[in-house]
C-alpha positions as CSV (number, residue, x, y, z in Angstrom):
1,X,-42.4,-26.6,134.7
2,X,-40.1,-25.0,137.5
3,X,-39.4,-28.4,138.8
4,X,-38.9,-30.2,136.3
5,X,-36.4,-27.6,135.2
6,X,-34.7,-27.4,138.7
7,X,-34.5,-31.6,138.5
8,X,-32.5,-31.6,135.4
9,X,-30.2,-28.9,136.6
10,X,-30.0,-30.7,140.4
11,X,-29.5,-34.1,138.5
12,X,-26.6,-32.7,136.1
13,X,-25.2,-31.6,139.1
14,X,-25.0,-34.3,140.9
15,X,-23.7,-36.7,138.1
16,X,-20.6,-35.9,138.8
17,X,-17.8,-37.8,138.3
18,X,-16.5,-39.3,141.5
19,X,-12.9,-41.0,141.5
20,X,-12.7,-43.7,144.2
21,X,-9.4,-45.2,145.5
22,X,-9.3,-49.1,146.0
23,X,-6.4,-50.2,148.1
24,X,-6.3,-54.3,147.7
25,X,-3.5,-56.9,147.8
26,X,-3.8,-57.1,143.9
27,X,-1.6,-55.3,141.4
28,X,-3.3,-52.0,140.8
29,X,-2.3,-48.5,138.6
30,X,0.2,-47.3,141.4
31,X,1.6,-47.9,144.9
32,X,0.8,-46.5,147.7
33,X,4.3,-45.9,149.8
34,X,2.7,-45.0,152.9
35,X,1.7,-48.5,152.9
36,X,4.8,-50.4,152.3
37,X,5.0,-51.1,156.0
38,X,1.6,-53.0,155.8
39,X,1.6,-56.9,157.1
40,X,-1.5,-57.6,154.5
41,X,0.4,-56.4,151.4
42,X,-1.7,-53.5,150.7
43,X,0.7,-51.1,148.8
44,X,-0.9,-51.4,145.0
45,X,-4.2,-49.0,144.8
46,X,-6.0,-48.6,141.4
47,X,-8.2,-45.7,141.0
48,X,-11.9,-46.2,139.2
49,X,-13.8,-43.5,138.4
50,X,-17.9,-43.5,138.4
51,X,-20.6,-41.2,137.7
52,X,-23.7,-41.0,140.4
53,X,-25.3,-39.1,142.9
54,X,-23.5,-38.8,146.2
55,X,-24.7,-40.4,148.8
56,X,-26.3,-37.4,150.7
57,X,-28.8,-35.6,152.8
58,X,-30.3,-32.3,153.3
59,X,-32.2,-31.1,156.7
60,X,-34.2,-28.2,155.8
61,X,-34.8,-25.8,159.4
62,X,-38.0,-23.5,159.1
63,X,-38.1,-20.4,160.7
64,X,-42.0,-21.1,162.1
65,X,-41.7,-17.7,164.2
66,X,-44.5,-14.5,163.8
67,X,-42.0,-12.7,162.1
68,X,-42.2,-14.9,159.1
69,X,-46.1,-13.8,158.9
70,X,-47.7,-13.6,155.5
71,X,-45.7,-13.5,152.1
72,X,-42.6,-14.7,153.8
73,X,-44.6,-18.1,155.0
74,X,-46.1,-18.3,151.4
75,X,-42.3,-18.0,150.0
76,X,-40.9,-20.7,151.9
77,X,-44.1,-23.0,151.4
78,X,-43.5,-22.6,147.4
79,X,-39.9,-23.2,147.8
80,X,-40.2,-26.1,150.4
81,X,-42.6,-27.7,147.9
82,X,-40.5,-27.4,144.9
83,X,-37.2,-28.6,146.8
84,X,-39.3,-31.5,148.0
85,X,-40.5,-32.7,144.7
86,X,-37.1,-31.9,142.9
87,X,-35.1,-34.0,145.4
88,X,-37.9,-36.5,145.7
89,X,-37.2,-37.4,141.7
90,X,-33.4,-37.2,142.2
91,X,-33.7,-39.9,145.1
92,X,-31.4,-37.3,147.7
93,X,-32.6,-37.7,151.2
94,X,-34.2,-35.1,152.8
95,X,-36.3,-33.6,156.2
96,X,-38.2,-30.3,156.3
97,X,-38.4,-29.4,160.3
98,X,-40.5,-26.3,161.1
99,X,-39.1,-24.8,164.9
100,X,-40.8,-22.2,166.9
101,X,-40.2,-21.3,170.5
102,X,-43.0,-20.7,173.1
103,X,-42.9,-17.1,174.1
104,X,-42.5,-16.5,178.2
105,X,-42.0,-20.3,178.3
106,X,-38.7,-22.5,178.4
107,X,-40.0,-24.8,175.5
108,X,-38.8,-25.1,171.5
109,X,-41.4,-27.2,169.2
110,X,-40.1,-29.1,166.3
111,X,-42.7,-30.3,164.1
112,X,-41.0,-32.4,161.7
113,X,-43.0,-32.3,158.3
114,X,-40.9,-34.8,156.4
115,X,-38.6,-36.9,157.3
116,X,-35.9,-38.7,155.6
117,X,-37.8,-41.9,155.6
118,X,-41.7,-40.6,154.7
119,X,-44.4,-41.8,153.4
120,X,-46.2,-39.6,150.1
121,X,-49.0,-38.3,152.1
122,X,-46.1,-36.4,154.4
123,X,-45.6,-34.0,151.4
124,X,-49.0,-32.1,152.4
125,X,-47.8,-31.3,155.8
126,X,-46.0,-28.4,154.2
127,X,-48.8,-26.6,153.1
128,X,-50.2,-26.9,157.0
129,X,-46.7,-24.3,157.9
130,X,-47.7,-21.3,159.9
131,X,-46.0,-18.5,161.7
132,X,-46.4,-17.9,165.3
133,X,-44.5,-17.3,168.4
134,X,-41.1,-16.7,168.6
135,X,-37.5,-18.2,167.9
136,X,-34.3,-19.7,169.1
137,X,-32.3,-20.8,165.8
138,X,-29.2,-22.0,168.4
139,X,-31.1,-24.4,170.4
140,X,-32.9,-25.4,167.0
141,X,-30.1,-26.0,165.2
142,X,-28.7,-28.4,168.2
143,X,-31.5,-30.3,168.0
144,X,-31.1,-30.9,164.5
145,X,-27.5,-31.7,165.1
146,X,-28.8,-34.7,167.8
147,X,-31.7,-35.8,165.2
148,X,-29.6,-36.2,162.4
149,X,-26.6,-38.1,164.5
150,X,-29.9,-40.3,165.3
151,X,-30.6,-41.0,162.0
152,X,-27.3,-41.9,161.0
153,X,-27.0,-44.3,163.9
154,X,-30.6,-46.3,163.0
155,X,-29.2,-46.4,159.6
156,X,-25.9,-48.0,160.2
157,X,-27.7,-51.0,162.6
């Protein structure tokens, strides 16, 4: 029932109206002056305005440190399954990355659970989170930076 009610309220969210500007040679609703100077004849623009969801992505970083021990791990295993499944029926794109850091040892893991392209047996690697070790959020959230510029880059070839 909880996700089912969070998937209508993402989805009503996300329907929002998005006005897009179209800048063609044709006659439009308006001119665009800063275009007047344009060889191609580009000054008319005409505005259209559609409903849908964005085209977007979340990357979900888990704290996989000890100090997330016990009801705290429960928590975010609930809350990663529910996010999963609710985005997962609004089509958004999504990754749920679990970090830790290796105590006494220069060494982050980053044990990507699902990724923005998985398969449906992914979804149980949440339930496999655990706390242990330590933390470095910085270096974590760097990596994720790098990963996600990846990802864009194999998508746009």
């Amino acid at each position: 029932m909880q996700i089912n009610s969070y998937s209508s309220h993402i989805n009503q969210y996300l329907r929002a109206r998005i006005e897009d500007k179209e800048e063609k040679k044709i006659f439009g609703n308006g001119i665009s002056s800063k275009n007047l100077s344009d060889t191609k004849k580009r000054y008319w623009h005409r505005k259209s305005i559609h409903q849908g969801i964005p085209d977007i992505g979340f990357l979900f970083l888990v704290d996989g440190s000890s100090s997330m021990e016990g009801e705290r791990m429960d928590n975010v295993i609930n809350s990663m399954v529910i996010i999963h499944e609710v985005f997962k029926r609004n089509n958004i794109q999504h990754s749920i990355v679990e970090h830790r850091a290796i105590y006494n040892e220069a060494k982050l893991i980053h044990n990507i659970l699902i990724d923005f392209q998985y398969r449906d047996e992914e979804q149980y690697n949440i339930l496999c989170l655990k706390a242990d070790e330590g933390t470095r959020e910085g270096f974590s959230l760097y990596w994720a930076e790098k990963h996600l510029k990846n990802i864009v880059c194999q998508s746009t070839k």
